[in-house]
C-alpha beads as a LAMMPS data file, in Angstrom:
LAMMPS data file: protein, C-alpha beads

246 atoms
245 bonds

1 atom types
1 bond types

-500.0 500.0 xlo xhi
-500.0 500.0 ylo yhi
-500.0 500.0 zlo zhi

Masses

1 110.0

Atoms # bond

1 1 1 0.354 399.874 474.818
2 1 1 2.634 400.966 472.112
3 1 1 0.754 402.054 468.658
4 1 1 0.807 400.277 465.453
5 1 1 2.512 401.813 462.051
6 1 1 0.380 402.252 459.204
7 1 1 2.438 402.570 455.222
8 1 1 0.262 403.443 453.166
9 1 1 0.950 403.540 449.235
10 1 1 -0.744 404.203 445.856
11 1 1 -4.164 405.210 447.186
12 1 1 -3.654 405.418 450.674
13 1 1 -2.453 409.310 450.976
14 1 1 -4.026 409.815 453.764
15 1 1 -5.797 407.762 456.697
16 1 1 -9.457 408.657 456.548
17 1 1 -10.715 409.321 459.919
18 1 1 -7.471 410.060 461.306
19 1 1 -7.129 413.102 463.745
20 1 1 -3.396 414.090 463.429
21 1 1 -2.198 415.095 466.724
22 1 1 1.614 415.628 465.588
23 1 1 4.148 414.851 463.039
24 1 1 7.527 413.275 463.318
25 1 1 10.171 415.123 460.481
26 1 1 12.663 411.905 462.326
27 1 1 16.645 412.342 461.268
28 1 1 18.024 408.862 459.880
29 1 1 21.454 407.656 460.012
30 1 1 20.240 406.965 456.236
31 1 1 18.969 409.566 455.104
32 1 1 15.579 411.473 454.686
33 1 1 12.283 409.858 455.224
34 1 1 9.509 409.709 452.499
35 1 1 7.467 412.325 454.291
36 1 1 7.225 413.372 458.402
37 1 1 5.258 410.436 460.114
38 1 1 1.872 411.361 460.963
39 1 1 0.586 410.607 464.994
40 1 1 -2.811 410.757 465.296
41 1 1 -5.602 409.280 466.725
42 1 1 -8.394 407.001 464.786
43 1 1 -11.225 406.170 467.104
44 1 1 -9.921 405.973 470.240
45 1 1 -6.483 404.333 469.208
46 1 1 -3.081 405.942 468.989
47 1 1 -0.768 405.010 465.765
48 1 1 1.568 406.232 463.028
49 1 1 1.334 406.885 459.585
50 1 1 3.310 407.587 457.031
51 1 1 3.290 407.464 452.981
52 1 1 5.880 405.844 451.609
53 1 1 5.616 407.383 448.007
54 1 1 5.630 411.010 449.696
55 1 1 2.843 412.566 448.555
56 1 1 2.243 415.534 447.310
57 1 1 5.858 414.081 445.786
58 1 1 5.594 410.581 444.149
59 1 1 8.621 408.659 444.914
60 1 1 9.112 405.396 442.369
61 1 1 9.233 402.161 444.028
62 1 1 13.093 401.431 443.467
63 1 1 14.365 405.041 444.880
64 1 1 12.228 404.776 448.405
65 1 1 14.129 405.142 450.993
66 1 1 13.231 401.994 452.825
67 1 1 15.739 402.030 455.509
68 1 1 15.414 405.723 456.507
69 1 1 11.417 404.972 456.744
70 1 1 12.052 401.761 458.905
71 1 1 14.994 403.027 461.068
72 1 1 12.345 405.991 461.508
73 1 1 9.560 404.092 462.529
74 1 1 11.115 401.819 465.264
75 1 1 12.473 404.710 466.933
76 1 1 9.131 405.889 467.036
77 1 1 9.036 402.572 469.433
78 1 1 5.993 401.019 467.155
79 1 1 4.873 397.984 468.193
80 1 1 4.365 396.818 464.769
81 1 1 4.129 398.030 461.044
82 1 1 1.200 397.005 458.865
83 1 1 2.010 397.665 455.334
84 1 1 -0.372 398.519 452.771
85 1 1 0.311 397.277 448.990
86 1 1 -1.178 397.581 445.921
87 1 1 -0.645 394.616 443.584
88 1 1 -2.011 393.276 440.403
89 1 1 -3.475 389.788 440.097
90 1 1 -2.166 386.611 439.038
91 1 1 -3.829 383.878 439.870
92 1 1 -7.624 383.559 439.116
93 1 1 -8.884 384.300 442.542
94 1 1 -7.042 387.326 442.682
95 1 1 -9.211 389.211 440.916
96 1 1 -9.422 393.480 440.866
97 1 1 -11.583 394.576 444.332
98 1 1 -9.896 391.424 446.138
99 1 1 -7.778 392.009 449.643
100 1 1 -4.933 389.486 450.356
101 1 1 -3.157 389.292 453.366
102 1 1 0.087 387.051 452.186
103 1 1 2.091 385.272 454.209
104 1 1 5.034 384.541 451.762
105 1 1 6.934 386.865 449.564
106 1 1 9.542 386.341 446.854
107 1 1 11.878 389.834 445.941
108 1 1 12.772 390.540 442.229
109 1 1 13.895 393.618 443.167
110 1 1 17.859 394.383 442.534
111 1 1 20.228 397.176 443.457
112 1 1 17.822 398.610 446.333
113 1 1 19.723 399.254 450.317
114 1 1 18.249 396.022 451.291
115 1 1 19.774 395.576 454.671
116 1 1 20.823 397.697 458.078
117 1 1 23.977 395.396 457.877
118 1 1 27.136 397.412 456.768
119 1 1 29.841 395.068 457.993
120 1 1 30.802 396.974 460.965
121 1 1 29.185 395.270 463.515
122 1 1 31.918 392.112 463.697
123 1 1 28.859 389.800 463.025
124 1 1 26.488 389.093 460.604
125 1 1 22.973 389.639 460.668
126 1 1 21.447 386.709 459.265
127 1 1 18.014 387.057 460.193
128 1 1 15.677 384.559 459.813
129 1 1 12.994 384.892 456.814
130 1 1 11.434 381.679 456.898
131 1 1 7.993 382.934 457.282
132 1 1 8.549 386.905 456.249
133 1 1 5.561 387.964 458.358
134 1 1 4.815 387.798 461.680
135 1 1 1.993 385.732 462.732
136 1 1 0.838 387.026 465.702
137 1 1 0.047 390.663 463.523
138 1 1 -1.133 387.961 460.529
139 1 1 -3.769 386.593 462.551
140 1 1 -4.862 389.454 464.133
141 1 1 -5.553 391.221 460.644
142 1 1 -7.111 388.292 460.016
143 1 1 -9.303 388.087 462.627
144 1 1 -10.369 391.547 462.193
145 1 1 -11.351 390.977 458.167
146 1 1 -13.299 388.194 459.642
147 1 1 -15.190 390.142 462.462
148 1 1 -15.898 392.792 459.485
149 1 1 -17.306 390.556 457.086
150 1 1 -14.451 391.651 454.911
151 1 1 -13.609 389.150 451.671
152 1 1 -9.964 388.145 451.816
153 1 1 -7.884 385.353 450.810
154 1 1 -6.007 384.378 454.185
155 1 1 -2.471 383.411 452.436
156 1 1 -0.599 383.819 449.209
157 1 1 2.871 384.965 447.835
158 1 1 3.678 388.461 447.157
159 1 1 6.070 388.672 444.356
160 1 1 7.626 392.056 444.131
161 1 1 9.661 392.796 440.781
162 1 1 11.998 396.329 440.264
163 1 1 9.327 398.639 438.727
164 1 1 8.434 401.362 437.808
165 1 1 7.538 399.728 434.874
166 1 1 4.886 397.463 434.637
167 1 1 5.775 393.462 433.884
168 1 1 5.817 391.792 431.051
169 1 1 3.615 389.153 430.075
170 1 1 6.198 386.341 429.361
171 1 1 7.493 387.850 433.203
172 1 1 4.173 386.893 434.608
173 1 1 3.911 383.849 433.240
174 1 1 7.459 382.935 435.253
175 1 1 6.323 384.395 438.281
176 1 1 3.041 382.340 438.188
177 1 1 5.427 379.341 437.507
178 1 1 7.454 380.698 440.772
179 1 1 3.965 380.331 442.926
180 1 1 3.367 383.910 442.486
181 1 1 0.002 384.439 443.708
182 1 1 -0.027 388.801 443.245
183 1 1 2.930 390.753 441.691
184 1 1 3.409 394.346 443.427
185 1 1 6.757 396.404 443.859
186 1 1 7.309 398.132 447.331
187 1 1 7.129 394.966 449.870
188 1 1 11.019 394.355 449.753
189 1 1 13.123 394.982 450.832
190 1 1 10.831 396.832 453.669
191 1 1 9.610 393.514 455.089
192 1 1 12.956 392.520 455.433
193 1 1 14.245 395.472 456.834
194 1 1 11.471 395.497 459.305
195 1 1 12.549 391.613 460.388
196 1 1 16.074 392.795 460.869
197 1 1 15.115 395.823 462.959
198 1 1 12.818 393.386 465.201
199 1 1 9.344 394.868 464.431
200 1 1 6.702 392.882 463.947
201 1 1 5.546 393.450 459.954
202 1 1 2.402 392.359 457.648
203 1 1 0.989 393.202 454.720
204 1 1 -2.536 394.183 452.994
205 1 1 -2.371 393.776 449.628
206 1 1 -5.074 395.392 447.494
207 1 1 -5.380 394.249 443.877
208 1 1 -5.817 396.457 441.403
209 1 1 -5.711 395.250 438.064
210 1 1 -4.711 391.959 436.216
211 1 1 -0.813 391.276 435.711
212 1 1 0.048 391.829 432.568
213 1 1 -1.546 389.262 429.766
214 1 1 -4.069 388.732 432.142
215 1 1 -6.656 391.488 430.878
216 1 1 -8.060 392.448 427.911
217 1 1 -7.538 396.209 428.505
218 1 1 -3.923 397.595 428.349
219 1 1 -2.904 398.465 431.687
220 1 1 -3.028 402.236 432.993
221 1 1 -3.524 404.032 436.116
222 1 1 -6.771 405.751 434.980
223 1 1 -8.058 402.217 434.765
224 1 1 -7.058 401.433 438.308
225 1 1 -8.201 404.377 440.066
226 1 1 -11.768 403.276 440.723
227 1 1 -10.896 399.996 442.360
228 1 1 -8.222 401.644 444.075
229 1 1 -11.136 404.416 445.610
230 1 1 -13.171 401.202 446.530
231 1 1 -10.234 399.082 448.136
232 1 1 -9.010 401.549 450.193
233 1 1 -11.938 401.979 451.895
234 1 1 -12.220 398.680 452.555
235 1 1 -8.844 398.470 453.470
236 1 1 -9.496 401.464 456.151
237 1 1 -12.500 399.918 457.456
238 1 1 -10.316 396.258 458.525
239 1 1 -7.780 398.810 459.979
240 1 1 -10.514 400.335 462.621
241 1 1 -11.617 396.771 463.294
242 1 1 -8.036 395.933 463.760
243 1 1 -6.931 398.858 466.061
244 1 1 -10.685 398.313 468.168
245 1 1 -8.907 394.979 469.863
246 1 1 -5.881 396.647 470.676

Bonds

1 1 1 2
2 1 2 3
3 1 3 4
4 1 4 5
5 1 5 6
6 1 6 7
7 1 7 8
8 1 8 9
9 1 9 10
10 1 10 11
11 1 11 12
12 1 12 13
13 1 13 14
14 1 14 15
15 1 15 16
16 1 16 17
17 1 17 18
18 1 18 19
19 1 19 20
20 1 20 21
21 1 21 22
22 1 22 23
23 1 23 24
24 1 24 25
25 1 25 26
26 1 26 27
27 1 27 28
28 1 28 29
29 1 29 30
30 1 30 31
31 1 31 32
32 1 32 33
33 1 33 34
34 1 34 35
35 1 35 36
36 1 36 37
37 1 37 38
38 1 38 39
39 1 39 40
40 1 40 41
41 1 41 42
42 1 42 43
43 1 43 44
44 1 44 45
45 1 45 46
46 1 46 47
47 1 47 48
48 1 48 49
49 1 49 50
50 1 50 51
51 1 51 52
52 1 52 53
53 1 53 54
54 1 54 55
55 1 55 56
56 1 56 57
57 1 57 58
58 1 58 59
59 1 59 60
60 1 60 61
61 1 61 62
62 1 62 63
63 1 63 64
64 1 64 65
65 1 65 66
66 1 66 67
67 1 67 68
68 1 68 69
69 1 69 70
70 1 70 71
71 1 71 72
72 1 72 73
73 1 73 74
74 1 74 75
75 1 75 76
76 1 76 77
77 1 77 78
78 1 78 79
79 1 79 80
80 1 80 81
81 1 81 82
82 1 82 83
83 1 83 84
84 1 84 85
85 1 85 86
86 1 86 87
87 1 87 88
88 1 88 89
89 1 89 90
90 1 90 91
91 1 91 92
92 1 92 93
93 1 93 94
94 1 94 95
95 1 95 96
96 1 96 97
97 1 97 98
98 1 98 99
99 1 99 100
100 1 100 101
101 1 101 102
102 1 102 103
103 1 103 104
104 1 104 105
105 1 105 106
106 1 106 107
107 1 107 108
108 1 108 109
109 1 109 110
110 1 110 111
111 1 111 112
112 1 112 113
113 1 113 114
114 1 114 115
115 1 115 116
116 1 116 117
117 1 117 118
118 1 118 119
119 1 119 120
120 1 120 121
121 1 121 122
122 1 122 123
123 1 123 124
124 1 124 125
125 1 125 126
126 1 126 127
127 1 127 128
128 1 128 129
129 1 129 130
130 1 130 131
131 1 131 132
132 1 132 133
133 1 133 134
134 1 134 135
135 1 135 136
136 1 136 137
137 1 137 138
138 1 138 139
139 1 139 140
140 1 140 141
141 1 141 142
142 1 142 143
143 1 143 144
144 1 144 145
145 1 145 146
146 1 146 147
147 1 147 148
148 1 148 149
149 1 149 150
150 1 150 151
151 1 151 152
152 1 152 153
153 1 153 154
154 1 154 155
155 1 155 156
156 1 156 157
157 1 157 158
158 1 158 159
159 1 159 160
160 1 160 161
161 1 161 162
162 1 162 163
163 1 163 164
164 1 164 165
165 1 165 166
166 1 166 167
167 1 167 168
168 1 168 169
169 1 169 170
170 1 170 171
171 1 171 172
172 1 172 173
173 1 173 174
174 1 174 175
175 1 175 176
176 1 176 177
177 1 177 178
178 1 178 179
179 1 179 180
180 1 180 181
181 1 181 182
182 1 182 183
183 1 183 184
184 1 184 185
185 1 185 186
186 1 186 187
187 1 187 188
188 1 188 189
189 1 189 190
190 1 190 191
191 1 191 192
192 1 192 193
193 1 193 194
194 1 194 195
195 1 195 196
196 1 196 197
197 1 197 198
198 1 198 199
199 1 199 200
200 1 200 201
201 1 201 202
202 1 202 203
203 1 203 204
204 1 204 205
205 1 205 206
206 1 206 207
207 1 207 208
208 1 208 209
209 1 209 210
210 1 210 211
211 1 211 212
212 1 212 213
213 1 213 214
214 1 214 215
215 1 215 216
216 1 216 217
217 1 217 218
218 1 218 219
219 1 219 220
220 1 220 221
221 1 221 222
222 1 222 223
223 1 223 224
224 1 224 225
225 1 225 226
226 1 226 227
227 1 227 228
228 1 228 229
229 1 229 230
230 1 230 231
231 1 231 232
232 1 232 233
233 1 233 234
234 1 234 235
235 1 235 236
236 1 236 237
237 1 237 238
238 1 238 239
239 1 239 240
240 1 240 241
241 1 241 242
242 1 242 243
243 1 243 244
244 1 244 245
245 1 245 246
């Protein structure tokens, strides 16, 4: 069976656990990677990892490479890509600590490579985005929160805005009005790129703090760095239930 891709981001340096076997330094027709792609085992289980921030580097949201790291990945020949997200909250149930595993997404971002389609092809890749992430990998991350006795909220929209900066309140406010359910900035363009490249691609989103207005503390990292110690162990323990069915 071909092995899963883990992307980890802020908080997820490394996969705990994970015995690296090898690492893939993988030459893109788009440049340079974030940082060689880990193989390694975890359990018995065979996958990839790789952070797309770098790390020890910290690459901003809007200058990842996104294509590079998804052109990388499915040469690799994964057999799917399970993105990991921190977020802040927005609506009342997405409170700090809580795990959501969306299943819609709207992009803010501008100016990013958002597409493998350069026009010289002779056709047009108009992929379908309908439903942004694939079920089948949906339902089996939610199966495996389930068999953990993990909390989770089972569906919600991931809005994803420029960054680095943080948002504004009034900017909250319209993405609530949008349906907004968490606000992060690294799932676009890479779900979409991950669509057009034909792997199969979901998300774990960890919140970490309020949106902005939402709190009554201004928002820093120091503040987020407990919840984001917490979440990501949760968020490694539903990846070990996830990869024990495979």
């Amino acid at each position: 069976m071909k092995p899963l891709a883990i992307i980890g981001g802020t908080g997820i340096d490394e996969l705990e656990g994970l015995e690296v076997l090898s690492e893939h330094r993988v030459e893109t027709p788009f440049g340079a990677i974030s940082r060689p792609i880990q193989e390694g085992r975890l359990g018995s289980t065979t996958l990839y990892f790789l952070q797309r921030h770098g790390s020890p580097d910290a690459i901003p949201p809007h200058r990842i490479n996104y294509r590079a790291n998804i052109w990388a990945l499915k040469s690799l020949g994964v057999a799917g890509i399970v993105a990991i997200n921190s977020v802040g909250g927005i609506t009342a149930s997405m409170r700090p600590g809580r795990l959501l595993i969306p299943d819609q997404v709207i992009d803010y971002t501008w100016g990013r490579e958002h597409t493998f389609d350069e026009g010289e092809q002779g056709t047009l890749m108009h992929i379908d985005f309908t439903e942004p992430y694939d079920g089948a990998l949906r339902r089996a991350l939610l199966a495996a929160a389930n068999s953990a006795g993990i909390p989770h909220d089972a569906s919600g929209v991931h809005g994803v805005t420029q960054g680095p900066r943080l948002e504004t309140a009034a900017e909250i406010r319209r993405l609530a009005r949008d349906g907004c359910d968490v606000v992060g900035m690294t799932g676009m363009p890479e779900a979409a790129l991950a669509r057009e490249a034909g792997v199969p691609y979901a998300s774990i989103c960890m919140v970490v703090n309020p949106a902005a207005g939402l709190g009554d503390q201004p928002l820093t990292l120091a503040m987020m760095r407990d919840i984001l110690a917490s979440e990501s162990a949760v968020v490694r323990q539903l990846l070990s239930e996830l990869l024990k069915h495979r």
